[in-house]
C-alpha positions in Angstrom: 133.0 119.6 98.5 134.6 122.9 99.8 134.0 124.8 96.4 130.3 124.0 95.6 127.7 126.7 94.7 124.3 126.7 95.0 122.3 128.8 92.9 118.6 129.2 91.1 118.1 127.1 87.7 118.3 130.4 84.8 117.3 129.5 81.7 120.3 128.9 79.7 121.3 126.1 82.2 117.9 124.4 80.7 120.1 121.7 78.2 123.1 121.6 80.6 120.8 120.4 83.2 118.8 118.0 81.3 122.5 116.6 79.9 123.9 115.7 83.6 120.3 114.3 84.4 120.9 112.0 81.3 124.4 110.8 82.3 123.0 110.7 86.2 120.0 108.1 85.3 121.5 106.5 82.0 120.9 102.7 82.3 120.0 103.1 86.2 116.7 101.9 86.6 115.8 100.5 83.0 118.3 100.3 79.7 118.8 103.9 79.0 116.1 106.5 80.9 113.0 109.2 80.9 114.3 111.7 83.5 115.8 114.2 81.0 112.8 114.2 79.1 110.3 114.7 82.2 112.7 117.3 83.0 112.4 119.1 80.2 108.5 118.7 80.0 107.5 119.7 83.9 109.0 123.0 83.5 106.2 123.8 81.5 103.5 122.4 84.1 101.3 124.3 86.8 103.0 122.3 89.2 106.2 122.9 88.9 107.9 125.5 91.4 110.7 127.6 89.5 112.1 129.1 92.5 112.8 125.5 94.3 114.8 124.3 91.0 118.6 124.9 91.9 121.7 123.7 90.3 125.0 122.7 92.2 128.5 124.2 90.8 131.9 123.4 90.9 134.7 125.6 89.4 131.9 126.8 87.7 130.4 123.7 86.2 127.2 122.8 86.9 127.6 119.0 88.4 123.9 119.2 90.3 120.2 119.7 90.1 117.0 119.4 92.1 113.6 120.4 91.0 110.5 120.2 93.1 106.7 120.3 92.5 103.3 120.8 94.2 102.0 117.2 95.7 99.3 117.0 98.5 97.8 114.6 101.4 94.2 113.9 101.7 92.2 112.0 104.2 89.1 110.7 104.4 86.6 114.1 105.7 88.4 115.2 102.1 90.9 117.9 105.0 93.9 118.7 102.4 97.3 119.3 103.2 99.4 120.8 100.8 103.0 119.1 100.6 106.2 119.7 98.1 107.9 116.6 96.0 111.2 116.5 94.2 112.6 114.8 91.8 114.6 114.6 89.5 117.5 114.9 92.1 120.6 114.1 90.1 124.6 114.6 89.9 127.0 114.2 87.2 128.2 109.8 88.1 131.8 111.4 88.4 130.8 113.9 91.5 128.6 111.5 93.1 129.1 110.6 97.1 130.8 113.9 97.7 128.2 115.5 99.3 126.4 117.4 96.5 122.9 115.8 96.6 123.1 116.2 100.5 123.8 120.1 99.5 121.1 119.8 97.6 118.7 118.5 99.9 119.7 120.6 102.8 119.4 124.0 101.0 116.1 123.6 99.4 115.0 121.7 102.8 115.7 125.3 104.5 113.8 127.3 102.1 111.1 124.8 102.5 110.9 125.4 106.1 111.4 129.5 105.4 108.0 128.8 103.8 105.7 127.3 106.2 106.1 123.8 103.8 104.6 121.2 106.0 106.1 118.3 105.0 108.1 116.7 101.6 107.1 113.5 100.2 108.6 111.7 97.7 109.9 108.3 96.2 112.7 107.1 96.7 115.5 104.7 97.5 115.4 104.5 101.6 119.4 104.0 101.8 119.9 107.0 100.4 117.3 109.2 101.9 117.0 108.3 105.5 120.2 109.6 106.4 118.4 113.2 105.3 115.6 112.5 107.9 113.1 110.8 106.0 111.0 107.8 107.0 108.7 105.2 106.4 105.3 106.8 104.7 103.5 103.9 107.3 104.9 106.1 110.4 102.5 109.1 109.1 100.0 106.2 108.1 100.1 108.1 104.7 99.3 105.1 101.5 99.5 105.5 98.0 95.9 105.9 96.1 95.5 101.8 96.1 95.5 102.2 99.6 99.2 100.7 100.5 102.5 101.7 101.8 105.4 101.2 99.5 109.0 101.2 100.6 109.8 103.9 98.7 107.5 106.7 99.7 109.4 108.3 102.3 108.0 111.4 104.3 109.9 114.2 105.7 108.1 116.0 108.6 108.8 119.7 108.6 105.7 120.9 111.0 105.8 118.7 113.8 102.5 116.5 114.4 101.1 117.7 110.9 99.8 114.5 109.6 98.5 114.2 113.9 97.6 109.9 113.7 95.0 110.1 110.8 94.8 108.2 107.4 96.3 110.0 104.2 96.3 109.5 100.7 99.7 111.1 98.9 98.8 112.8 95.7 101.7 113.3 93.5 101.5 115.6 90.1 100.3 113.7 87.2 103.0 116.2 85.3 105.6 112.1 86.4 103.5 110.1 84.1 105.2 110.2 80.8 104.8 109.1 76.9 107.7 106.2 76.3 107.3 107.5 72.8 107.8 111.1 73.3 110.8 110.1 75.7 112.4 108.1 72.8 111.5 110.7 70.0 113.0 113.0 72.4 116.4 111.5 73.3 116.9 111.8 69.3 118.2 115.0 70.1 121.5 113.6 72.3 124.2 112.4 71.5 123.8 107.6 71.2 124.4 105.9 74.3 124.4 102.3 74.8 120.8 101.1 76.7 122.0 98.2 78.4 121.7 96.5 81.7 123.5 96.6 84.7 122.3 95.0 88.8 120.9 98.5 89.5 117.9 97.8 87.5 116.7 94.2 89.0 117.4 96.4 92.3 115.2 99.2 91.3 112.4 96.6 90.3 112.2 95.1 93.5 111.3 98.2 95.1 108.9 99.8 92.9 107.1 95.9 93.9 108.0 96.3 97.5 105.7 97.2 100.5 104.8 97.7 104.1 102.5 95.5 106.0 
C-alpha cells in the first residue's frame, strides 16, 4: 500500500486498536477471541514496551497494529539472553494481504536491530512468518519449558551466531496467560458478534498440538 503510515500507538488510539484487533481475530482460532482483551490488559504490564507498539494508517485510518514485549532464552549454566516477542500482530480482515503486517514487521524489525535486540521469538503460523526470515526454533535448538520444539515457535536471528549451538529454554511473559472470564466480562463492552466456527480453527488446533522431532 503506497499510502500507509507508520506511527507510535498514542493513547487515544487505545479502543480503536483493541476494535480492529477484535474484528482481525474474531472467530479465527476459537468461536469469538481474547486478543482484544490481552491487549488491553498488557499495556499495563512490566513487560510491555510502549515505544515498540505502532499502529499502521491509511487515509488516516488506523487499519494496523503490533505490540511487542520482553521474553528471554536460558540455557542450562542459567547464561540469559534477553530477546523481544510480539503479538498481537493484527489488521482490519478488509486490508489484509496488502502488505501492512509485512510493514509492520519490517519497521519495528529495524528499530529492533537500532537497539542491539538479539533475536525475536514468537508464535506463530510458519506460512505466514517465514517469508519475514524466521525459522524453525529446532535450528537454534531453542524448546519450550516441557523441553520440545513446537512448529509454531519461530526464531528470528538479529545478532548473528547469538544462540552459538547450545540448548535454550524460550521464556515468554506470563502477562499471555489470560482469565476466560475476565475476557468474556470484558467483550460486554462491544458491540454482539456471532462466536461461531469456521476451518481456521481445526487448523489452529493442529498446530498448537504440532511439533519437531
Amino acid at each position: 500500500m503506497t499510502n500507509l503510515k507508520i506511527r507510535n500507538e498514542e493513547v487515544t488510539d487505545y479502543q480503536t486498536v483493541e476494535e480492529l484487533t477484535r474484528e482481525a481475530f474474531w472467530n479465527l482460532y476459537v468461536p469469538g477471541c481474547d486478543e482484544h482483551y490481552l491487549v488491553h490488559t498488557m499495556r499495563n504490564h512490566p513487560d510491555f514496551i510502549k515505544e515498540m507498539a505502532f499502529v499502521a494508517e491509511s487515509d488516516n485510518k488506523i487499519v494496523g497494529s503490533i505490540m511487542y514485549t520482553k521474553s528471554y532464552v536460558e540455557n542450562k549454566n542459567n547464561d540469559r539472553i534477553d530477546t523481544l516477542t510480539f503479538g498481537p500482530l493484527c489488521v482490519l480482515p478488509e486490508y489484509q494481504r496488502k502488505g501492512v503486517g509485512t510493514a509492520l514487521i519490517n519497521h519495528t524489525k529495524k528499530i529492533a536491530i537500532q537497539n542491539n535486540v538479539s533475536a525475536i521469538i514468537i508464535l506463530g503460523d510458519p506460512h505466514n512468518y517465514c517469508k519475514h526470515g524466521f525459522k524453525c526454533c529446532k535450528d537454534y535448538k531453542i524448546t519450550t519449558k516441557d523441553n520440545k520444539f513446537p512448529v509454531g515457535l519461530l526464531i528470528l536471528e538479529l545478532e548473528k551466531g547469538v544462540f552459538d549451538n547450545q540448548y535454550w529454554t524460550f521464556h515468554e511473559s506470563p502477562l499471555y496467560a489470560i482469565n476466560n472470564e475476565e475476557v468474556e466480562e470484558y467483550d460486554k463492552k462491544f458491540p454482539v458478534k456471532e462466536k461461531k466456527y469456521q476451518y481456521s480453527q481445526d487448523l489452529f488446533g493442529i498446530l498448537i498440538r504440532a511439533y519437531i522431532e
